[in-house]
N, C-alpha and C positions, 0 to 999 in steps of 0.2 A: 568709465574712462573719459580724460575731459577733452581727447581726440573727437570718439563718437558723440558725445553734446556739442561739441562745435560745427561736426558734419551737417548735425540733425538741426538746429540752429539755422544753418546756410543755407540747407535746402527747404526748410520750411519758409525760408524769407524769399528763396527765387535767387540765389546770389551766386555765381561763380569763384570763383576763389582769385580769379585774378577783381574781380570787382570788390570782393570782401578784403583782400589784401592791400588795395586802392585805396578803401573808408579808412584802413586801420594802421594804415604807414605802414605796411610787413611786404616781408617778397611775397610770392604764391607759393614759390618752394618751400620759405620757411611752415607755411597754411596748411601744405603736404601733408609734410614729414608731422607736424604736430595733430593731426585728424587721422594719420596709419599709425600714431605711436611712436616713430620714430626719434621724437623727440620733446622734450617739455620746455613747456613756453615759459618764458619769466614772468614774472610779477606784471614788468611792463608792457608786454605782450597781452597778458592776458585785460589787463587795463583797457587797453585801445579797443579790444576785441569787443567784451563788455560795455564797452561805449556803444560801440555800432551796434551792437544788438538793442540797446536801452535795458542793460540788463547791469545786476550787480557781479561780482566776479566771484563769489559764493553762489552765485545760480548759474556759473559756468561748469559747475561741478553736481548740480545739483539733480538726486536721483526721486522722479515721480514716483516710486516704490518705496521711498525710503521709511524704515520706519520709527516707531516712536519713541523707543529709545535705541542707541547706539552706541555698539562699544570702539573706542578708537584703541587699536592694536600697534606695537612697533613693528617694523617691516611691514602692515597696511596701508600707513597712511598717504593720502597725496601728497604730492612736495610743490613748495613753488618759489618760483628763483624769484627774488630781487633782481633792479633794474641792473644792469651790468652786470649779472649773475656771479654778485658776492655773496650777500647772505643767502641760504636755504633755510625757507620756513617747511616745517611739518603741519600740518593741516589736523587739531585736534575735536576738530566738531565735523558734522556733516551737512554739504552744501543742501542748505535750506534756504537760506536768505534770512535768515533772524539771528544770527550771531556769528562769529571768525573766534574762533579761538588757535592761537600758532604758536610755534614751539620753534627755535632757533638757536643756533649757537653761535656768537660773530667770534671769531680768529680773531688775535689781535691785529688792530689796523682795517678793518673790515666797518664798512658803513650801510645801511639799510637803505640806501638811495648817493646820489653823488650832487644832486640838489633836494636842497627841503621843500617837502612838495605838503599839496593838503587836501583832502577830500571830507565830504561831511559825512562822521561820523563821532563818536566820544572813542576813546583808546585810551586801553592799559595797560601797560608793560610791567611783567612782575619780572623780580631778578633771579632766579635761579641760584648762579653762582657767578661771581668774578662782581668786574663794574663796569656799568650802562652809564653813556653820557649822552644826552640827549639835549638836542639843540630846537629852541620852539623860538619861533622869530630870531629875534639876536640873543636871546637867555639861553644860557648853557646851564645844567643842570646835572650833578653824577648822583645815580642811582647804584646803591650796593645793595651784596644778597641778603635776602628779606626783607626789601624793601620794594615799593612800587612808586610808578606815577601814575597818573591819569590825567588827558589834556584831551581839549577840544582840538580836533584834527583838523577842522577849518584851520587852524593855523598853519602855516609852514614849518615842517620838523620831517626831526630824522633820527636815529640811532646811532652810536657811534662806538666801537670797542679801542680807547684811547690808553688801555694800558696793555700788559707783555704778558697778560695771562688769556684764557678764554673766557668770553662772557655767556652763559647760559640767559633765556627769558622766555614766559611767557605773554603773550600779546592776546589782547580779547579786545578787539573791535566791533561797535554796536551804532549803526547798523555796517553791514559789510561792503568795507570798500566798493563804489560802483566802477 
């Protein structure tokens, strides 16, 4: 649970939670409730988190036991909000740190961030169903189903569900968001 890694985490480091809260821009309360389960962190949360620790945000999940192959089940898997918690990714790989595989479906009008932001890694987004418009600097780009991209994430981008249907994708980022 990525409560007890963030615990284990904090107190391995020496950190309180209003001090780890401090590094990571959050309340303490929000530090709480996310480390007893009471609540899951978004995307961005977990970002900030993973910064402080110098860690990637696949090894905010990531289990010392885990083993060498893994099956991802529905109703198992991790979830993890996007920043303003629109989109919800499903987590199809297991936090190792050597690959992000996500599963999402944007509503129409639903964006992956609310600015284009960028971290280094390479990224794929396959399309499921519906259509992906995805914005990489000032190029806009629409992705339909069976189709994919792939773009250097050092760029500035984002996902976008721009029409009146839902957009299913999956996303495999290499290496995993830090």
């Amino acid at each position: 649970m990525i409560g007890d890694r963030l615990h284990e985490l904090r107190t391995a480091r020496g950190l309180s939670l209003r001090t780890l809260a401090a590094e990571a821009g959050v309340s303490p309360t929000l530090l709480s409730q996310i480390e007893r389960g009471v609540t899951e962190p978004s995307l961005a949360t977990l970002r900030r988190l993973a910064t402080v620790f110098g860690e990637s945000v696949a090894s905010l999940f990531a289990d010392p036991a885990a083993p060498s192959v893994w099956i991802s089940r529905p109703g198992e898997r991790t979830t993890l909000g996007a920043p303003n918690g629109q989109v919800r990714y499903e987590r199809l790989t297991p936090g190792n740190g050597q690959l992000e595989v996500l599963h999402a479906t944007l509503a129409p009008g639903e964006v992956s961030s609310e600015e284009l932001w960028s971290h280094p890694s390479l990224e794929c987004a396959y399309v499921v169903a519906g259509t992906l418009t995805v914005e990489v600097d000032r190029a806009t780009y629409t992705v339909v189903a069976g189709e994919s991209i792939t773009l250097d994430s050092n760029r500035p981008h984002r996902y976008r569900n721009t029409s009146d249907a839902s957009t299913e994708i999956v996303v495999a980022i290499n290496p995993p968001t830090p």
